[in-house]
N, C-alpha and C positions, 0 to 999 in steps of 0.2 A: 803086222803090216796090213796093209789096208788091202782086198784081192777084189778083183770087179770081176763080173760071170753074166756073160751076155745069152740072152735066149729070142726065139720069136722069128728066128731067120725060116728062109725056106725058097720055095719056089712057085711065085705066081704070076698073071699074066699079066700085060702089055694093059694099064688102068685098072691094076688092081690096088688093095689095099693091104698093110703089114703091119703090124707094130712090135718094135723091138723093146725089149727092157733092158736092163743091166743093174744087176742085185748086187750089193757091198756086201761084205763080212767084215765081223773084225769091228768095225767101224762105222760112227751116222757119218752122211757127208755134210755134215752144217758148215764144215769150213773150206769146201773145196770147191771150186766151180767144175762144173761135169762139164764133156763134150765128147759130144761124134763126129765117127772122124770113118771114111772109106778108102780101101784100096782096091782100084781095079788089075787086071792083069797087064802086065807093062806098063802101068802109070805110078806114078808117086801119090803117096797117104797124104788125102787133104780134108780139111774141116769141114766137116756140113754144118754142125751146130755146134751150138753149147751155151749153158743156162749159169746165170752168176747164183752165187751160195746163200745171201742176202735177202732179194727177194724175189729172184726166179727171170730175171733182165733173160732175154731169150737174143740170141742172134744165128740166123742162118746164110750160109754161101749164097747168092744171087739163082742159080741151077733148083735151089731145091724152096726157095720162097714163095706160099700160097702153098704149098704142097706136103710138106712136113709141118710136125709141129712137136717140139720137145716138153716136157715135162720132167717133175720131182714130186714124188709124194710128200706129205706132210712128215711120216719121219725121216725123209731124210735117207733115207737106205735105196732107195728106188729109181734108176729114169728110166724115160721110156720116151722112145720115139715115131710118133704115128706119123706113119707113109700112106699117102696116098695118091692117086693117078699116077702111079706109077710106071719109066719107060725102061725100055731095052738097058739104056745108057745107066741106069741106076744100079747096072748088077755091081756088085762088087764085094768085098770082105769090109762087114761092117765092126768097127771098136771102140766101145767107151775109155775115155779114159778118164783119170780127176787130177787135179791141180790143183795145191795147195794156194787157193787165192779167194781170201775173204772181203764180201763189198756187193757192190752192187755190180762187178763189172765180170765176164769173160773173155775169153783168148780162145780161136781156131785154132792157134800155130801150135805146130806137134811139139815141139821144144818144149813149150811151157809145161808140158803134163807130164808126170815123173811115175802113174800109176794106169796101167792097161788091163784090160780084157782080152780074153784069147782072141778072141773075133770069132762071126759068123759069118758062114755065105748068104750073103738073097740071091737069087737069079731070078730075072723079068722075062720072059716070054715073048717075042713078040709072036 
């Protein structure tokens, strides 16, 4: 079974910069479209990004666009998502998850993804 393991979380200030990864086992992802996805405290799990399996089609939430940028390594096993100018509002429990969906295309919506990460904290300073 496919397990995602997210790292890179932490604590930094009000316009700093982060970047997350989330490492596969088990399994390359060539056939899954990946996405991050945040939960803050009292709010509901919503999509920031995610990158199609294809050829790396990239889409991010409106809140985090110019400011994130998602990535996949060449094999396949890898993403990673560099934050930067980052605010207060960004703190939250970050998690990769993958979707079994091959193409050029991905999905935000938490439904579509049937495989998670534990999640990590960031907290932003202000």
């Amino acid at each position: 079974q496919l397990q995602l393991v997210e790292s890179g979380g932490g604590v930094v200030q009000s316009g700093g910069s982060l970047r997350l990864s989330c490492a596969a086992s088990g399994y390359t992802l060539g056939y899954y479209a990946m996405g991050w996805f945040r939960q803050a405290p009292g709010k509901e799990r919503e999509g920031v990004s995610c990158i199609s399996s294809l050829d790396g089609m990239t889409y991010y939430t409106d809140s985090v666009k110019g400011r994130f940028t998602m990535s996949r390594d060449k094999d396949k096993k890898t993403v990673s998502l560099q934050r930067n100018t980052l605010r207060p509002e960004d703190t939250a429990v970050y998690s990769c998850a993958a979707a079994m969906m091959h193409g050029s295309t991905c999905t935000a919506l938490v439904d579509e993804y049937a495989y998670w990460g534990q999640g990590i904290q960031v907290t932003v300073s202000s």
